[in-house]
BATIGU-841935 format. One record per residue (C-alpha): x, y, z; residue in one letter. Coordinates in steps of 0.05 Angstrom, whole numbers, plus 32768, in hexadecimal, padded with zeros to 4 digits. Example, Ala and Ser with C-alpha at 12.3 -4.5 7.8 and 13.67 -1.06 7.14 Angstrom:
<recs>
X = 80F6 | Y = 7FA6 | Z = 809C | rest = A .
X = 8111 | Y = 7FEB | Z = 808F | rest = S .
</recs>
This chain:
<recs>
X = 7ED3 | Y = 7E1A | Z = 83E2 | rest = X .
X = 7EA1 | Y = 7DF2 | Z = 83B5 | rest = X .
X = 7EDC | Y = 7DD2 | Z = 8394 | rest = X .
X = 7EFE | Y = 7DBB | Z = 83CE | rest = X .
X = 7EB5 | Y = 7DA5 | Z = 83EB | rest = X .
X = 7EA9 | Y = 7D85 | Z = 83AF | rest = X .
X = 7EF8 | Y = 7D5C | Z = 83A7 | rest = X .
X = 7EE5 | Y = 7D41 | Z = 83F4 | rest = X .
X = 7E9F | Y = 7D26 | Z = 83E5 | rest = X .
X = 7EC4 | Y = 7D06 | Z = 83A4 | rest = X .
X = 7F05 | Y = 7CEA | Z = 83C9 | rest = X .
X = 7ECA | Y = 7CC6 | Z = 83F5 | rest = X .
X = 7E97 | Y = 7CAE | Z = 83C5 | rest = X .
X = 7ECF | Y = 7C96 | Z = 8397 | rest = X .
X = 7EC0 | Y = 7CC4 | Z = 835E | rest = X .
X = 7EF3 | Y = 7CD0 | Z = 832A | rest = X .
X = 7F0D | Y = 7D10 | Z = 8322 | rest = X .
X = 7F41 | Y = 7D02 | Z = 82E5 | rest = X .
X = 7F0E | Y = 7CEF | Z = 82B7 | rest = X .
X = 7F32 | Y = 7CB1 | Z = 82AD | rest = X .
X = 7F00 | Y = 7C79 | Z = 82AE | rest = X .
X = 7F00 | Y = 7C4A | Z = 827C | rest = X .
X = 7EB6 | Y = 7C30 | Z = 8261 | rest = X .
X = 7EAE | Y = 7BEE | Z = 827C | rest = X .
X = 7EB5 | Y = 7BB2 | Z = 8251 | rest = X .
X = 7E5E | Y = 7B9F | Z = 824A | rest = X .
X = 7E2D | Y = 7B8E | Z = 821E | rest = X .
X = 7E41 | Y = 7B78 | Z = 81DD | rest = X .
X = 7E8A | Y = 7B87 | Z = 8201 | rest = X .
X = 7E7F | Y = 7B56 | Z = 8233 | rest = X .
X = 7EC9 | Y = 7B33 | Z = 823B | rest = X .
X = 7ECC | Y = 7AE7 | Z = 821D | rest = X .
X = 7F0C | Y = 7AC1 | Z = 8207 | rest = X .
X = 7EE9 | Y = 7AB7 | Z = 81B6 | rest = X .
X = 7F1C | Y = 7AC8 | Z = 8194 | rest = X .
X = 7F53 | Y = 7A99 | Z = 81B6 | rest = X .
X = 7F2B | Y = 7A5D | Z = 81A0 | rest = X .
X = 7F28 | Y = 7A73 | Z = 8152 | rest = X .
X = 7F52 | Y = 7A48 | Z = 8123 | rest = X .
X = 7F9B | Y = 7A65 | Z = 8113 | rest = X .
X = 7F9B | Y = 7A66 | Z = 80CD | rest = X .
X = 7FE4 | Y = 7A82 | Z = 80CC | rest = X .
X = 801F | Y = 7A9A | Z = 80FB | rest = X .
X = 8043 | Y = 7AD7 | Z = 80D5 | rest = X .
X = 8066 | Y = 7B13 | Z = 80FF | rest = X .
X = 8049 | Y = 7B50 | Z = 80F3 | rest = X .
X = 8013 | Y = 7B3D | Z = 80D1 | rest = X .
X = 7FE7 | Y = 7B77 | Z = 80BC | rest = X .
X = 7FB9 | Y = 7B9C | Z = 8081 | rest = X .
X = 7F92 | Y = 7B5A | Z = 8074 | rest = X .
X = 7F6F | Y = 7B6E | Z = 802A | rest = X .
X = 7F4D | Y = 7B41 | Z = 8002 | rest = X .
X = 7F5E | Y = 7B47 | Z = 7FB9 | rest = X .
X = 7F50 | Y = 7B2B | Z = 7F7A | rest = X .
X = 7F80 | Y = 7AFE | Z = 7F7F | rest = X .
X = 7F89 | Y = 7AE6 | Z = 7FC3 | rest = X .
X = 7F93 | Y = 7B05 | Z = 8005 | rest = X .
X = 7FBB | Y = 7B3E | Z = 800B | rest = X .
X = 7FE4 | Y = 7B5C | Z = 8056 | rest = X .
X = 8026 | Y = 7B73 | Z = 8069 | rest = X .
X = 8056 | Y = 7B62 | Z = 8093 | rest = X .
X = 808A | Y = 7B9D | Z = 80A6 | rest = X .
X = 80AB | Y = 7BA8 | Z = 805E | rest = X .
X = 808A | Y = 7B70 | Z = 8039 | rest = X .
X = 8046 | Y = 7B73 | Z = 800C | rest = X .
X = 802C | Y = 7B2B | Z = 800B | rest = X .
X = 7FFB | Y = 7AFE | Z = 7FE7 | rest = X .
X = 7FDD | Y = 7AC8 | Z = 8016 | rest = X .
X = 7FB0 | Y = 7A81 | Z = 7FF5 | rest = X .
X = 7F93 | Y = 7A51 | Z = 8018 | rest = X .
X = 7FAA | Y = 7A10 | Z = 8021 | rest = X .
X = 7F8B | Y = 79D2 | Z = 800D | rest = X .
X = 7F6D | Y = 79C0 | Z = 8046 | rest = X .
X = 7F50 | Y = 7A0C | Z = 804D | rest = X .
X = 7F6A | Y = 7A0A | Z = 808F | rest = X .
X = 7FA7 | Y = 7A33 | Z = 808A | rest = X .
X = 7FC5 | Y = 7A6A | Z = 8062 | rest = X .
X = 8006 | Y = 7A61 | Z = 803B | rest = X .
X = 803A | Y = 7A99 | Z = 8023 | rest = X .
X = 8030 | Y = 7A9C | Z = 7FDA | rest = X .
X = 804D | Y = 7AE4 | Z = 7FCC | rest = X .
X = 8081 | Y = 7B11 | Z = 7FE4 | rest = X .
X = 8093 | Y = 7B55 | Z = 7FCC | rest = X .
X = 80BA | Y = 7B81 | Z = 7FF3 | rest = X .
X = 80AD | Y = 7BCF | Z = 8001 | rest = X .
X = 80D6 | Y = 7C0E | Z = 800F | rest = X .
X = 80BC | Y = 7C19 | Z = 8051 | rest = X .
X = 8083 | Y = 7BF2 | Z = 8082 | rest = X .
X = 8042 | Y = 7BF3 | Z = 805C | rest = X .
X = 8013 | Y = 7C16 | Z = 808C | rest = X .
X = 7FCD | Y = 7C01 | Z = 8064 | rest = X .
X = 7FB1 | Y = 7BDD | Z = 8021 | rest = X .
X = 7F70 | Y = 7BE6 | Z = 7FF9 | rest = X .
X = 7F55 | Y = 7BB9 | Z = 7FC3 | rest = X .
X = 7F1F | Y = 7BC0 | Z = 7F90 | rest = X .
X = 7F1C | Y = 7B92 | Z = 7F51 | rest = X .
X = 7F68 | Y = 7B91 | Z = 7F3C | rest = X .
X = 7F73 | Y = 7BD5 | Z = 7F56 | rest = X .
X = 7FA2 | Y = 7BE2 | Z = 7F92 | rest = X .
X = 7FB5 | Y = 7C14 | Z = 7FC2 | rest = X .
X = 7FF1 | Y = 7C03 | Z = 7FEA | rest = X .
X = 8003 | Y = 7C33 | Z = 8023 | rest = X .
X = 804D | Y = 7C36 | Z = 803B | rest = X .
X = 806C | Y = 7C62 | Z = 8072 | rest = X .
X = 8099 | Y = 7C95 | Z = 805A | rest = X .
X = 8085 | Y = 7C8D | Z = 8011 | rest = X .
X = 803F | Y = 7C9D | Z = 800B | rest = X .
X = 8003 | Y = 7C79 | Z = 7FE3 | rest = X .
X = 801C | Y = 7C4E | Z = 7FA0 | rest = X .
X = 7FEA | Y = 7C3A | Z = 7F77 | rest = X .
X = 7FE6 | Y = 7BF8 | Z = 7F46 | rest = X .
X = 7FBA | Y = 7BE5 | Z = 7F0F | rest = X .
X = 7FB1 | Y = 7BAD | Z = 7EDD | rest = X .
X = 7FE9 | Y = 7BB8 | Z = 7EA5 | rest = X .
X = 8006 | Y = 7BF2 | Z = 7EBC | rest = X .
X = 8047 | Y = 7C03 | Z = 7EF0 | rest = X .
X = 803B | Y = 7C22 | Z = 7F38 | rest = X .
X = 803B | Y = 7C69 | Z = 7F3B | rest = X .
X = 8036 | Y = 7C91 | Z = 7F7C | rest = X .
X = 7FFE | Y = 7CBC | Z = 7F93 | rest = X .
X = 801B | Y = 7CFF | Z = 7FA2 | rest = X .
X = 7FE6 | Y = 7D1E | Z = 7FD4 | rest = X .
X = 7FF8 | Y = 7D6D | Z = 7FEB | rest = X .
X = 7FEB | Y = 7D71 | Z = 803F | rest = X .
X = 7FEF | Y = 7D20 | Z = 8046 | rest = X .
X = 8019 | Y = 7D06 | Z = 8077 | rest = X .
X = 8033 | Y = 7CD1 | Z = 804B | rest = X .
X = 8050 | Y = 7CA9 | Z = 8088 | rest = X .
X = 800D | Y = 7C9D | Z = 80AA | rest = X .
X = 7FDE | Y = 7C8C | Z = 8075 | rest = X .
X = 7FBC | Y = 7C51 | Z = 80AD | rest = X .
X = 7F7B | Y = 7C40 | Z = 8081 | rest = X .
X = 7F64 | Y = 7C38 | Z = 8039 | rest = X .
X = 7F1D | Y = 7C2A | Z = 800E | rest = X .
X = 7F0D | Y = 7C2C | Z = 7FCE | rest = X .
X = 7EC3 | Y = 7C4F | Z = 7FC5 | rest = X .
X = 7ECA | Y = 7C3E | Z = 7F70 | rest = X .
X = 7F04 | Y = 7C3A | Z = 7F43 | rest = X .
X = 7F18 | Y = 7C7D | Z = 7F49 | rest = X .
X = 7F06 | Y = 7C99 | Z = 7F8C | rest = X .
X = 7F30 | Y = 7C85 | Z = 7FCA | rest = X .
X = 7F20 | Y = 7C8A | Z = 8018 | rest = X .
X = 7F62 | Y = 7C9B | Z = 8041 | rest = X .
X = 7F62 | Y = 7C9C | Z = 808F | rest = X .
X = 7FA5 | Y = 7CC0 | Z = 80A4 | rest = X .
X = 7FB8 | Y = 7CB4 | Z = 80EF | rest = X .
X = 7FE4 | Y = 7CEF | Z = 80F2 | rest = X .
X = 8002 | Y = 7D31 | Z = 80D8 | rest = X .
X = 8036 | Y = 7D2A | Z = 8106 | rest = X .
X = 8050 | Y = 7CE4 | Z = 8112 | rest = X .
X = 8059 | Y = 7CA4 | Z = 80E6 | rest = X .
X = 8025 | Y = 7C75 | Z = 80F0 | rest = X .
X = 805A | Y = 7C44 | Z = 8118 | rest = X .
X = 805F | Y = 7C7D | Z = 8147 | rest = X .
X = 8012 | Y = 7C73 | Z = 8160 | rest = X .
X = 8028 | Y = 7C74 | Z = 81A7 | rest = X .
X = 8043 | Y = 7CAF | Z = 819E | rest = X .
X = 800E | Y = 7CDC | Z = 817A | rest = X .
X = 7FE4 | Y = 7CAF | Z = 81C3 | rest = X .
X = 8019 | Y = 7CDD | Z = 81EB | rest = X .
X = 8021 | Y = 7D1C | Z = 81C4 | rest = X .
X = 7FDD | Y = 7D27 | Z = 81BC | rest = X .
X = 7FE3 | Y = 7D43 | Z = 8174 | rest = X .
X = 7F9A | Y = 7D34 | Z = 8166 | rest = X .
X = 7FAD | Y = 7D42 | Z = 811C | rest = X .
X = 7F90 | Y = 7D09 | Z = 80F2 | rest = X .
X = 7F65 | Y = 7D0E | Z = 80BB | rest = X .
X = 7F31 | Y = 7CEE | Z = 8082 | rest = X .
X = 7F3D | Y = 7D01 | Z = 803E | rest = X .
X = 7F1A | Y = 7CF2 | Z = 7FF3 | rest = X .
X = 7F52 | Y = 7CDE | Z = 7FB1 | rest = X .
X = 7F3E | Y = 7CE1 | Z = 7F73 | rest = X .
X = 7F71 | Y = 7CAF | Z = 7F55 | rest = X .
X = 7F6F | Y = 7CB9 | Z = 7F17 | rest = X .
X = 7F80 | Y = 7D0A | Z = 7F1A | rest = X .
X = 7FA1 | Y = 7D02 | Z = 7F5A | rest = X .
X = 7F70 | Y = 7D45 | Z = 7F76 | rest = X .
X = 7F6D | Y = 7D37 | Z = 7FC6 | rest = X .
X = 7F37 | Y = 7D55 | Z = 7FF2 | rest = X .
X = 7F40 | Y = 7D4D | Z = 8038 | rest = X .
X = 7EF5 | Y = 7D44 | Z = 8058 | rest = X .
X = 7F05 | Y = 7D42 | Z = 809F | rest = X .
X = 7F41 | Y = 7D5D | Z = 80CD | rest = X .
X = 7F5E | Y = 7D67 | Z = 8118 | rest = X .
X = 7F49 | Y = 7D1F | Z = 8127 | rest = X .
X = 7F70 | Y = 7CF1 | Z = 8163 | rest = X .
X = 7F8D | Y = 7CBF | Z = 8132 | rest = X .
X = 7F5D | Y = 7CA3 | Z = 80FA | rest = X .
X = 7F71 | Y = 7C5E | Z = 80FF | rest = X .
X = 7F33 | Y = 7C3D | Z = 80D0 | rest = X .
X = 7F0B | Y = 7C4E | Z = 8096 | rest = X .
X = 7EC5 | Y = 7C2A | Z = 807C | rest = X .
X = 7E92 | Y = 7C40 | Z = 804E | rest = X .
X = 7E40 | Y = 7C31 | Z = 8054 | rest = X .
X = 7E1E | Y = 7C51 | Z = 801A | rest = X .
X = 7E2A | Y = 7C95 | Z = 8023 | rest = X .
X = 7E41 | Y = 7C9A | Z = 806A | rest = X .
X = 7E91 | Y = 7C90 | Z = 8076 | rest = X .
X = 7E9A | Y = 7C71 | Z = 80BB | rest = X .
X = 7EDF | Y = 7C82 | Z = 80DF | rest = X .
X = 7EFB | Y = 7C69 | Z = 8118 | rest = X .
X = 7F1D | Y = 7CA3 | Z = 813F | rest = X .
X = 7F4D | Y = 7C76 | Z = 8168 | rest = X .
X = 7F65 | Y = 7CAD | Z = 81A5 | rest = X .
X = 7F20 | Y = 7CC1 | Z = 81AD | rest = X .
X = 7F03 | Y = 7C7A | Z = 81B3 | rest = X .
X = 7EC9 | Y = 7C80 | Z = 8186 | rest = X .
X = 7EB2 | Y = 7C76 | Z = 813C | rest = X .
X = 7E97 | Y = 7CAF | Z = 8114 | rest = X .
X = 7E5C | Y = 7CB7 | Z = 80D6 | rest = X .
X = 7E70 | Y = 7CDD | Z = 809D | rest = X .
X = 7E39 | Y = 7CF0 | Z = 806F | rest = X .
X = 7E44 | Y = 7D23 | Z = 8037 | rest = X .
X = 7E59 | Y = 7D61 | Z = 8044 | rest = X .
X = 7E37 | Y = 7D62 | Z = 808D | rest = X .
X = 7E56 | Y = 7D61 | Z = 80CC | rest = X .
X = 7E73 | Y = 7D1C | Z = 80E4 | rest = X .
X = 7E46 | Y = 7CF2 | Z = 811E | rest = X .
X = 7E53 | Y = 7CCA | Z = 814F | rest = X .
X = 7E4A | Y = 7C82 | Z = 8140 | rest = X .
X = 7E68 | Y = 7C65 | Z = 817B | rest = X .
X = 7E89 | Y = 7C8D | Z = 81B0 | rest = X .
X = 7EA7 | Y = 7C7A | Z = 81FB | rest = X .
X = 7EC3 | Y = 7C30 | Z = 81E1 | rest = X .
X = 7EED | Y = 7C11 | Z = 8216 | rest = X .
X = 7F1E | Y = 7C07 | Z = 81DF | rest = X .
X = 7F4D | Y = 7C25 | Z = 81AB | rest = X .
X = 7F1D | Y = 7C1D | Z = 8163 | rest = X .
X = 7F4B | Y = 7C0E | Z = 812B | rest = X .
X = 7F46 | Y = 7BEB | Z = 80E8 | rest = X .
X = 7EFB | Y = 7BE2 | Z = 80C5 | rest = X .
X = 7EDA | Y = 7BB2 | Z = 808F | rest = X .
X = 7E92 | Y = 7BA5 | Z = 8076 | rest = X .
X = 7E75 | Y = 7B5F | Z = 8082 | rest = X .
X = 7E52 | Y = 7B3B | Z = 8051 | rest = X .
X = 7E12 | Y = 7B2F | Z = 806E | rest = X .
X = 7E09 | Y = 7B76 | Z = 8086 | rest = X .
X = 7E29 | Y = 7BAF | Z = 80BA | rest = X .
X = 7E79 | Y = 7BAF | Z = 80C3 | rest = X .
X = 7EB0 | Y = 7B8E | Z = 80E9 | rest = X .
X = 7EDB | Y = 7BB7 | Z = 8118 | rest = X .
X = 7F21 | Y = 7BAA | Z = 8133 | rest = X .
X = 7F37 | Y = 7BCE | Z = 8174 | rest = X .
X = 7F82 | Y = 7BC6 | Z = 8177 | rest = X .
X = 7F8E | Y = 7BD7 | Z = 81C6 | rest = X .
X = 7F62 | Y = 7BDD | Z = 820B | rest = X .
X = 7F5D | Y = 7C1B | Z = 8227 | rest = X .
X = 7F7A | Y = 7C1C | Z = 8273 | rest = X .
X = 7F6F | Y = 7C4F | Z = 82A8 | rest = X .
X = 7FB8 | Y = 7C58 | Z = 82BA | rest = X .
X = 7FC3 | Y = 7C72 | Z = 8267 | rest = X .
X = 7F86 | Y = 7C99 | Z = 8270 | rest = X .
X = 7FA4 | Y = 7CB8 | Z = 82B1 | rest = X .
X = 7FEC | Y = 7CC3 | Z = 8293 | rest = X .
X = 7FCB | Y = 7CE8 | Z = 8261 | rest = X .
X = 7FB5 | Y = 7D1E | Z = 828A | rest = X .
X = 7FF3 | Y = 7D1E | Z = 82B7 | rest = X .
X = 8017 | Y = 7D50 | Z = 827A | rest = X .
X = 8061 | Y = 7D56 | Z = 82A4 | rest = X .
X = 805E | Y = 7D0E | Z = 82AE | rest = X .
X = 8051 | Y = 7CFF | Z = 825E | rest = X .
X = 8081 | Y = 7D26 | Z = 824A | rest = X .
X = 80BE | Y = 7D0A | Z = 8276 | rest = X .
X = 80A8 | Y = 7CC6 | Z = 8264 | rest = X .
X = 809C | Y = 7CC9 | Z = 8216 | rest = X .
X = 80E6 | Y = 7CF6 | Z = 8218 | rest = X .
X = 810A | Y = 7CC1 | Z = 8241 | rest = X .
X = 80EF | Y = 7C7A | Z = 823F | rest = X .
X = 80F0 | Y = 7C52 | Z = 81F9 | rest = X .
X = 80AA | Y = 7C4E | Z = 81DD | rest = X .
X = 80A3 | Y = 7C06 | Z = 81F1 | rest = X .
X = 80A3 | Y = 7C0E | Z = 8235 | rest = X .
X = 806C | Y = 7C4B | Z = 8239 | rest = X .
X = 8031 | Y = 7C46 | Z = 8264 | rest = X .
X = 8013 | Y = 7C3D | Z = 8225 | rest = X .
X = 7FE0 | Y = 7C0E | Z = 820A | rest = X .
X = 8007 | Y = 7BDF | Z = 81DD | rest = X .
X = 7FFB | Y = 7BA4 | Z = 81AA | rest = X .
X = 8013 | Y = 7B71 | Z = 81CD | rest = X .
X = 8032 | Y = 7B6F | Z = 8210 | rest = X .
X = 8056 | Y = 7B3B | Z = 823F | rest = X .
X = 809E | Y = 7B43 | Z = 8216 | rest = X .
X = 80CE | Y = 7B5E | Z = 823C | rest = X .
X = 80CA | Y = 7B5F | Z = 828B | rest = X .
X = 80DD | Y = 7BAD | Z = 8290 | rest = X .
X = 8097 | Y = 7BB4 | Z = 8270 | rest = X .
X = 8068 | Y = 7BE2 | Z = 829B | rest = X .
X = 803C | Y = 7BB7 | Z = 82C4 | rest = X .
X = 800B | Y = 7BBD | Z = 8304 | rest = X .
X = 8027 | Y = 7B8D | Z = 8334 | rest = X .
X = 7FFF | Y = 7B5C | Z = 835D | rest = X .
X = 7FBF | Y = 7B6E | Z = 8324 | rest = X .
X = 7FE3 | Y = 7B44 | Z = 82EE | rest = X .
X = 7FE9 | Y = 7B05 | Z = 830D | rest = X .
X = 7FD6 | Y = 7ADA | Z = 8340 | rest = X .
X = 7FF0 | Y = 7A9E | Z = 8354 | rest = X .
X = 8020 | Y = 7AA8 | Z = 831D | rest = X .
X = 7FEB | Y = 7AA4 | Z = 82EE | rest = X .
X = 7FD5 | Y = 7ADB | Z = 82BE | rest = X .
X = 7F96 | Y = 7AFC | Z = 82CE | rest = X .
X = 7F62 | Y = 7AF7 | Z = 8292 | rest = X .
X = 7F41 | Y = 7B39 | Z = 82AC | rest = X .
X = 7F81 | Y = 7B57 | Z = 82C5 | rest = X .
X = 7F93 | Y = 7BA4 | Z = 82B9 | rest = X .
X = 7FB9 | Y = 7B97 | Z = 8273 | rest = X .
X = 7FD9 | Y = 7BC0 | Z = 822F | rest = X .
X = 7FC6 | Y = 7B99 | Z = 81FD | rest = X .
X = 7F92 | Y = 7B67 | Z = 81EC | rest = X .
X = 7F60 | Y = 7B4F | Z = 81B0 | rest = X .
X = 7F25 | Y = 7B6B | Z = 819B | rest = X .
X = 7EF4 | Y = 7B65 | Z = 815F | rest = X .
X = 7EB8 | Y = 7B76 | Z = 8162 | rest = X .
X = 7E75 | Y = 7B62 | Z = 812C | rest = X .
X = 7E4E | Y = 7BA9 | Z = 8123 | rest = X .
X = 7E09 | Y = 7BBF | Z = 80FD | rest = X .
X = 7E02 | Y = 7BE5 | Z = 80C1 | rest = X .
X = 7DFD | Y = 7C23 | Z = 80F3 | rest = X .
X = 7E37 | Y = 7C10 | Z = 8118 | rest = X .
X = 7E16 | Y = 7BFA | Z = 8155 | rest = X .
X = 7E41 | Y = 7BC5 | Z = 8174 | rest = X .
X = 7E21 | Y = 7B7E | Z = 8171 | rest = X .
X = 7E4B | Y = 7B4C | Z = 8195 | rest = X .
X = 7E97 | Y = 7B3F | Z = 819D | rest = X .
X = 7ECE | Y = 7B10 | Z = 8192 | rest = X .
X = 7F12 | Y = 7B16 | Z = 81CD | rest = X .
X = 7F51 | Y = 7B07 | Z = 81E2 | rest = X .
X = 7F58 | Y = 7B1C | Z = 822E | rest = X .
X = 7F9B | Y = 7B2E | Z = 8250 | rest = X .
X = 7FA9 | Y = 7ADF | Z = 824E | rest = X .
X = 7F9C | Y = 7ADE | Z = 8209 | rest = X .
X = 7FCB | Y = 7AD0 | Z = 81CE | rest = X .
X = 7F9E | Y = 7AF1 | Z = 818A | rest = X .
X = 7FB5 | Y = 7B41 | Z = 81A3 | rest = X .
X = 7FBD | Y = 7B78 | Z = 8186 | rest = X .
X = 7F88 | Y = 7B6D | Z = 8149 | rest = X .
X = 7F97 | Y = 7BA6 | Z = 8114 | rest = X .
X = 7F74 | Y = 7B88 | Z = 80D2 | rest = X .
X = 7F32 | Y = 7B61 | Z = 80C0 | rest = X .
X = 7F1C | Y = 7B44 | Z = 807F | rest = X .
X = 7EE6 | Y = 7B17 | Z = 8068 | rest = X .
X = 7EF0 | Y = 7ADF | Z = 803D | rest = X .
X = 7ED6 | Y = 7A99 | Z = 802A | rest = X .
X = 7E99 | Y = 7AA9 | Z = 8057 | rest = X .
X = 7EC7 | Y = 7AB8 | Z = 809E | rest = X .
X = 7EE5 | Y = 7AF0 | Z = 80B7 | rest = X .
X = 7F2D | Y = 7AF7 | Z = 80C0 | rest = X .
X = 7F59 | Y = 7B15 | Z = 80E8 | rest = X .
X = 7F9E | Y = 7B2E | Z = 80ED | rest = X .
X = 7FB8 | Y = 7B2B | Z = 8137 | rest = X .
X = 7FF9 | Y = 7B5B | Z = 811E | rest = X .
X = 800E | Y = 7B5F | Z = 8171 | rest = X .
X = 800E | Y = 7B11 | Z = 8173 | rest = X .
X = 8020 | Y = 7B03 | Z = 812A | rest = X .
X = 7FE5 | Y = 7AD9 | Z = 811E | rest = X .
X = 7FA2 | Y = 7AD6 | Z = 80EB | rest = X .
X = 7F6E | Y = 7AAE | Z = 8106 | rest = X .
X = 7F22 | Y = 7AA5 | Z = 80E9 | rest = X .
X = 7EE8 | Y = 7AB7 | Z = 8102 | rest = X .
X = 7EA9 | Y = 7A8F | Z = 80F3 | rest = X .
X = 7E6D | Y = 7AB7 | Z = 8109 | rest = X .
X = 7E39 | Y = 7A90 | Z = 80FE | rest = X .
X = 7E4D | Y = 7A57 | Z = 8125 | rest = X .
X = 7E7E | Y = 7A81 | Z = 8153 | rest = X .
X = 7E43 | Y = 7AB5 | Z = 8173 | rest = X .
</recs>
């Protein structure tokens, strides 16, 4: 009787029942079109893992491992590498001339001045979904693993499966002994390090956690309107964070309607989910909300969409500080990788294929 009493008074105040409100976009959040007036520095399909290295700038690109220089002019990037993989690299750390190359299917490989690759053979590690990377010192390596269960192109599906099976772990590289710190997370998709705390970015769960020691993990920033991704510490102080897609209350609803999930993730190809997505607007048999997208045949900067861009300047703490877009108009989506160099941040748009810099000074 209470619950039925209770389900009227909320069908007439307008209270949701599902629990799938998404926190609005405020504050440091508030929605501007930043990151669509950044410079394009280059146009490169897939572009993602931005790493600076000794030697240049390091991302990927599917297959491909590349080296990236600057132009003359300093106002573009130009190809000035190529070395091709055995499978998608999936994430890249750098310290000194030390590297950690990710790829899917493989595992970790490992390279060092004078001496061949060798791979990092790690007992319990999904070596498929390896999705983040950090060196701590020469020896001691941060991985963020999205999944125990799917490859880390398959993050829609882990969204839709639920597995909730990612996980943090501690390599010492130079025996190759593993220690996995923290388990039975919704998809680590980021990894940074502040002293002694280990910030990760638990992407289903839409918040950032504090790792410090051998205590139990806090949260650092919880109920993000977004999907937190891909992390890297700023120069002057605190962190940059990527978040790679927007939340959307239809996904959030479709995740508790469990028939529903299942028929679609078993029938429909992967693109065409009610999903979130990195970039959207490719193919009309997309999912879309009608008369929402567009007016006037025009699309809707604040209209319901997948995908979008997001990066957003944080504190030492992790306390958000202020935010750079691309809104459902936009063309920078789908931001998956963030590196700092020459004094500006940048970018890796992987779902528009575009690296654009961010000037902060000037830019906030």
């Amino acid at each position: 009787m209470i619950a039925a009493i209770y389900k009227a008074w909320a069908n007439f105040r307008g209270f949701d029942l599902t629990g799938s409100t998404v926190s609005p976009m405020d504050g440091p959040l508030r929605p501007n079109a930043k990151l669509d007036a950044m410079p394009v520095l280059m146009q490169l399909d897939g572009i993602d893992n931005l790493t600076a290295a000794h030697d240049g700038m390091l991302c990927s690109s599917g297959n491909d491992l590349l080296t990236l220089s600057t132009a003359s002019d300093a106002s573009q990037f130009e190809l000035s590498a190529r070395r091709s993989m055995d499978g998608p690299v999936t994430a890249i750390a750098a310290l000194g001339e030390s590297l950690a190359i990710a790829v899917e299917g493989r595992g970790i490989l490992l390279e060092s001045p004078g001496a061949a690759s060798r791979p990092l053979t790690i007992e319990g590690l999904n070596p498929s979904c390896v999705t983040a990377m950090v060196f701590a010192d020469p020896t001691t390596l941060f991985v963020a693993v999205g999944s125990d269960r799917h490859a880390a192109s398959e993050w829609k599906r882990d969204l839709m499966t639920k597995s909730a099976s990612g996980s943090v772990w501690r390599v010492d590289t130079g025996s190759g002994r593993a220690e996995k710190i923290l388990g039975g997370l919704e998809f680590a998709a980021g990894l940074a390090l502040s002293g002694k705390d280990i910030f990760v970015a638990e992407a289903w769960r839409h918040r950032v956690l504090a790792l410090a020691g051998g205590s139990q993990p806090r949260v650092a920033l919880a109920a993000l309107p977004a999907y937190p991704g891909r992390m890297t510490p700023s120069a002057s102080g605190g962190f940059w964070l990527a978040m790679f897609a927007p939340r959307n209350p239809l996904v959030e609803f479709v995740l508790k309607e469990d028939e529903y999930r299942r028929r679609m993730v078993d029938t429909i190809e992967p693109a065409y989910w009610i999903a979130p997505a990195l970039v959207t607007g490719k193919s009309f048999l997309e999912p879309i909300q009608g008369g929402a997208r567009k007016k006037l045949n025009m699309l809707k900067p604040w209209s319901p969409t997948w995908s979008t861009g997001l990066v957003v300047r944080c504190d030492d703490r992790m306390a958000m500080l202020r935010s750079y877009q691309s809104r459902a108009d936009g063309d920078v989506h789908g931001v998956t990788s963030l590196c700092e160099a020459g004094g500006r941040l940048i970018a890796g748009a992987r779902g528009s294929g575009k690296i654009v810099a961010i000037d902060d000074e000037t830019a906030a």
